[in-house]
N, C-alpha and C positions, 0 to 999 in steps of 0.2 A: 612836438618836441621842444621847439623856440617857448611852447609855452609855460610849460614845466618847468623851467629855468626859472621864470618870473613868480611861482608859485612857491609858497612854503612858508615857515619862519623861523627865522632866527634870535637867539638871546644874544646878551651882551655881552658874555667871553666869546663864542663865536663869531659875533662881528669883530670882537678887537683882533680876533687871528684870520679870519678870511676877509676881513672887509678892510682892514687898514696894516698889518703889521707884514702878513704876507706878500702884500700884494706891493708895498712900501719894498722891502729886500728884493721883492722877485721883480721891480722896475728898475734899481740901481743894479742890480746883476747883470740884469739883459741890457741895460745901456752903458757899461763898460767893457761887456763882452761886445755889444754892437763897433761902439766908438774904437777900443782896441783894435778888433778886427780889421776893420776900416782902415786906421794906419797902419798899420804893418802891410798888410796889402796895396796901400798907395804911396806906403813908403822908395819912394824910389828918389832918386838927385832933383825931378820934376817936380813942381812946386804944383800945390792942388790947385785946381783952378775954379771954376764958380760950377760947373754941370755935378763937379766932385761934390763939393760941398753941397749942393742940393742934393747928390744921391744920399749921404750922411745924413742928412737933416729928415728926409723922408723914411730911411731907413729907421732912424732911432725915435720918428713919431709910431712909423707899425710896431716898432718891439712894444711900445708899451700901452699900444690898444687892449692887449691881454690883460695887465694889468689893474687896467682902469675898468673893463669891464666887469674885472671880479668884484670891483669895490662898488659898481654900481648894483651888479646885483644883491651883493652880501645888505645894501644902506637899503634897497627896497624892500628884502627880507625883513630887515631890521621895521623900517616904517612899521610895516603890514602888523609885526610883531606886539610892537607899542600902541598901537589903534590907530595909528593917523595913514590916512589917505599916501599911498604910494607913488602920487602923483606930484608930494612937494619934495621927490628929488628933481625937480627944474628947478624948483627954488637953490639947488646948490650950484647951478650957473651963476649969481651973482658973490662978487665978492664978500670976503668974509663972513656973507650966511652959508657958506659951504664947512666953517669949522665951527659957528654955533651948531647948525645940523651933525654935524661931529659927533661934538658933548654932547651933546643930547640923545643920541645913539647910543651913549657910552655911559648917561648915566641914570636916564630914564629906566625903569623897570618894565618888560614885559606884559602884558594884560593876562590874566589865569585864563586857563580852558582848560576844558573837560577833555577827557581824552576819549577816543571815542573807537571803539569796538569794532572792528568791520567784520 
């Protein structure tokens, strides 16, 4: 099932909605509904102290594992999509080759296939 996931392709209006746009909203949503929550719940006369603030901080790294996952998958799609090896999303660990890899997602063209009959 894990593998499936990793499988398939995608063009380049569906990378820009499941690889960057959704996944862009649906991380500023979940970390101000995190962060929100957060305070009003430890809103009280007590001043947060530092266990608080690490539970905020970890809380609002998990909200956006989901996130980030969607865009990892949708950009490996996207590789696989374009012919290139789905391997140089580690390349988008170093700075700024993560928004070159971007555009180039966004504005490289697809490879044609045949479509195939099962």
């Amino acid at each position: 099932m894990i593998v499936e996931m990793f499988q398939g392709y995608t063009g380049r209006l569906g990378y820009l909605m499941k690889g960057v746009i959704i996944p862009f909203i649906l991380s500023w949503c979940m970390l101000i509904l995190t962060v929100g929550a957060t305070f009003v719940f430890l809103s009280s006369d007590n001043m947060i102290n530092g266990k608080e603030w690490a539970a905020i901080i970890i809380l609002c790294i998990l909200t956006l594992f989901i996130p980030f996952m969607m865009m990892v998958l949708s950009t490996i799609k996207r590789l696989r999509d374009m012919g290139v090896t789905p391997w140089l999303i580690f390349a988008s660990l170093i700075p700024f080759v993560d928004f070159i890899i971007l555009l180039c997602c966004l504005i490289i063209p697809g490879k044609k296939r045949e479509i195939q009959n099962a």
